[in-house]
C-alpha positions in Angstrom: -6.1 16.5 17.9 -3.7 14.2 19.8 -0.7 12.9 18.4 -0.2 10.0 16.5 1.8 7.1 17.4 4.1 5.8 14.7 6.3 2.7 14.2 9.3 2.7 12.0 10.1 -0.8 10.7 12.8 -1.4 8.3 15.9 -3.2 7.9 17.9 -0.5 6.2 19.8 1.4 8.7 20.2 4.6 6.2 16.3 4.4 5.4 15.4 4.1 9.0 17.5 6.8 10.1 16.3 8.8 7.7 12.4 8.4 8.3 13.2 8.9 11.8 14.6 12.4 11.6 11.8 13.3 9.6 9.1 11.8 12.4 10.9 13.9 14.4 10.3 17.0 12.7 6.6 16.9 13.1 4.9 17.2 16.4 1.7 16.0 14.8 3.5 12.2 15.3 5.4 10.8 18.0 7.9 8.0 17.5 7.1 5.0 20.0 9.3 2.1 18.8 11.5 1.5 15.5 13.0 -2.3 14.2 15.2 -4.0 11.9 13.1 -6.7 10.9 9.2 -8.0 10.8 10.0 -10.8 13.5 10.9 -8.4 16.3 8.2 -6.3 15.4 5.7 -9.0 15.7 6.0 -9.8 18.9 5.9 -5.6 20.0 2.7 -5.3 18.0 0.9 -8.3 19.1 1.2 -6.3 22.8 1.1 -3.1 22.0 -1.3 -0.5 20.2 0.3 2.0 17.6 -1.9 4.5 15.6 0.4 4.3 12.1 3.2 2.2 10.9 6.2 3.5 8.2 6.5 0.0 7.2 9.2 -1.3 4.6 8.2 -4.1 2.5 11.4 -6.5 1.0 13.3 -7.4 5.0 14.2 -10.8 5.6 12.7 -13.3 7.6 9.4 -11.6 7.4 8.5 -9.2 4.9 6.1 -6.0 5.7 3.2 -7.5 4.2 3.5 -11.3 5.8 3.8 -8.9 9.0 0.3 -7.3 8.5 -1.4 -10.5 7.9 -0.1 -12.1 11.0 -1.4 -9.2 13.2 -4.4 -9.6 15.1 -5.4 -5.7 15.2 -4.0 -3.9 11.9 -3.2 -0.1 12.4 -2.9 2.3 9.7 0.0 1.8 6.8 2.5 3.6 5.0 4.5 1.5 3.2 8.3 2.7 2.4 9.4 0.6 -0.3 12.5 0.8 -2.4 10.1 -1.4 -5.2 7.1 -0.7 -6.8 5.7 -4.3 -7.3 3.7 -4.5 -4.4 1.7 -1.6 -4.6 -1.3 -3.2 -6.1 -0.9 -5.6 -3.5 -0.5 -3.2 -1.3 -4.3 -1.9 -1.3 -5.2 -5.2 0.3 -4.3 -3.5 3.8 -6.4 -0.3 2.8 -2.6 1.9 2.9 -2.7 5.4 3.6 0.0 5.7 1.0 3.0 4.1 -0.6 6.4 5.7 -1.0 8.8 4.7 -3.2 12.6 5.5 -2.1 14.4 7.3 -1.7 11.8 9.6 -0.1 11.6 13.1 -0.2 10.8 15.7 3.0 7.8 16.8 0.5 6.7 13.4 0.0 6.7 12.3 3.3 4.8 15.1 4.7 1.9 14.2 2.0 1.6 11.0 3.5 1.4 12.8 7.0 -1.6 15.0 5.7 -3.4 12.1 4.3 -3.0 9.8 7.8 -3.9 12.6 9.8 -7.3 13.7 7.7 -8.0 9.9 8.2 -7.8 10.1 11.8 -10.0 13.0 11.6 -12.4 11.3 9.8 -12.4 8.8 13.2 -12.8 11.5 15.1 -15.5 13.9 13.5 -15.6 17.1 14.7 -12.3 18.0 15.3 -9.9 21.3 13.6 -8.9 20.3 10.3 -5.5 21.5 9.4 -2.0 21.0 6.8 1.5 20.3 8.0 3.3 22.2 5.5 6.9 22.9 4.7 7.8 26.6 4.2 11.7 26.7 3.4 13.4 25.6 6.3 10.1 25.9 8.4 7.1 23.1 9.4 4.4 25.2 9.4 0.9 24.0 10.2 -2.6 25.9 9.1 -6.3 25.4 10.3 -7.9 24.2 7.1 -10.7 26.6 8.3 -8.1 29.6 8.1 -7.5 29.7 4.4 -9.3 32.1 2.4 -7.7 30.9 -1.0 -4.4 29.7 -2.9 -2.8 31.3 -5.6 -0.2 29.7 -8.0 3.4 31.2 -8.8 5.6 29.3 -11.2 6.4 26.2 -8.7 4.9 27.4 -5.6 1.9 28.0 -4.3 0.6 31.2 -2.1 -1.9 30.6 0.7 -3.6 33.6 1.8 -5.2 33.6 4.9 -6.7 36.6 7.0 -3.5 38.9 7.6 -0.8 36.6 7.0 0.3 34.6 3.8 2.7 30.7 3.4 4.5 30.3 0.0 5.3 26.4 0.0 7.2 24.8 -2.4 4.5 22.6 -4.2 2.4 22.3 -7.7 -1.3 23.6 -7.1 -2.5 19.7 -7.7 -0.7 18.1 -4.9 -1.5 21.1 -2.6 -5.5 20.3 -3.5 -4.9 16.4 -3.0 -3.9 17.4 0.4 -7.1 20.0 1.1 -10.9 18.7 2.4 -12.4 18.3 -1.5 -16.2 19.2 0.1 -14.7 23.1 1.2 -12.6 23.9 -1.1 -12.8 24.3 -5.2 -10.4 25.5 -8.6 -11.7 27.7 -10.0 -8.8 28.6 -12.0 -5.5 26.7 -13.0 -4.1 29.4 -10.8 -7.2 29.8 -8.0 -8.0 27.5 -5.6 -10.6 28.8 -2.8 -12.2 27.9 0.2 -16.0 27.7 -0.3 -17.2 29.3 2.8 -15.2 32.4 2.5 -16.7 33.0 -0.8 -18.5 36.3 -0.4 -20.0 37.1 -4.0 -20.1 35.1 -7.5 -20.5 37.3 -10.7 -20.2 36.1 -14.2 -16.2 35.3 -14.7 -15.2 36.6 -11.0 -15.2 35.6 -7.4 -14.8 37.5 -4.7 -13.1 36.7 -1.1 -13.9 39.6 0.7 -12.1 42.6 -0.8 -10.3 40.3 -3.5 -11.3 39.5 -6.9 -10.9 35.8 -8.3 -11.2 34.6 -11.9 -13.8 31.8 -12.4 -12.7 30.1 -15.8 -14.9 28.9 -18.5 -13.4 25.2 -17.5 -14.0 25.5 -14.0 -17.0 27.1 -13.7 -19.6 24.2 -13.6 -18.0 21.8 -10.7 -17.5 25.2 -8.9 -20.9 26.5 -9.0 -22.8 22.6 -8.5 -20.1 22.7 -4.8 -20.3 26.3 -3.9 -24.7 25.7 -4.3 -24.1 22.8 -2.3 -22.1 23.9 0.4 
């Protein structure tokens, strides 16, 4: 998948400086243009294409949302807001997500995962995959690749065939992040990925040579996908 283009428009120096060093982090996204304010921005966007904006909402002269209404061709949304008034109003522009400041690494590459599975959804066909952060490393995994995730305390294992991540992240954000038609719970501590499951048998699962518990709570929705799949 190519990168995506992204616009950083905000007219706090701090914020934007911080959203750009983490654009820069991932190579999924490649910054084309940042600006202090809606006006200037305007008049870039009415000439120019960009694949996803970081858009602030509260700048002067023209506010993020005034912006989006006045553009002819509207590409994809985050907002970055230090407010949380406008976020019903928000859904008017179909936003990928809405961050509230000050914005965490973490948080930031969530929103990253859910623009890029919507450009995948533009562009059927193409490798699924997670941009992930692994201690001080970005770290990005093929959907396809894992074989499950297991829950330790506050992180989260992902096995896949010969090598395993452990990313600091609760087991319900990780599955907000992962395709919902391959993979399944099947445990509060179990998450797998439907095709690699190799045998079901009362309580238990098995990936390959590994075993799986398959609770009591989990067991319906799990069987109705894996049937399905």
């Amino acid at each position: 998948m190519r990168r995506l283009t992204c616009v950083i428009i905000d007219d706090e120096s701090i914020a934007k400086n911080a959203m750009q060093g983490y654009v820069e982090k991932v190579d999924e996204l490649q910054l084309v243009h940042s600006f202090s304010n809606g006006l200037a921005a305007k008049d870039w966007l009415g000439v120019n294409e960009v694949d996803l904006l970081f858009l602030d909402i509260n700048m002067p002269f023209l506010n993020g949302l005034e912006l989006l209404r006045l553009l002819k061709k509207e590409p994809s949304v985050i907002f970055t807001t230090a407010y949380t008034e406008h976020a019903l109003e928000s859904y008017e522009f179909n936003a990928i997500d809405y961050l509230v400041k000050p914005i965490s690494f973490e948080r930031f590459l969530q929103s990253v995962n859910k623009a890029l599975r919507f450009m995948e959804r533009r562009l059927a066909g193409e490798e699924k995959f997670l941009i992930l952060k692994e201690g001080s490393a970005i770290i990005k995994i093929k959907t396809s690749e894992i074989l499950y995730v297991e829950a330790m305390q506050n992180y989260v294992k992902v096995h896949l065939d010969g090598r395993t991540h452990t990313i600091l992240m609760t087991m319900k954000e990780l599955l907000q992040q992962l395709p919902n038609e391959e993979f399944s719970q099947t445990h509060r501590s179990f998450i797998v990925h439907l095709n690699k499951v190799t045998e079901v048998s009362g309580d238990l699962i098995r990936v390959g040579a590994i075993q799986i518990p398959l609770s009591k709570r989990s067991k319906t929705l799990f069987l109705e996908k894996f049937k399905s799949f």
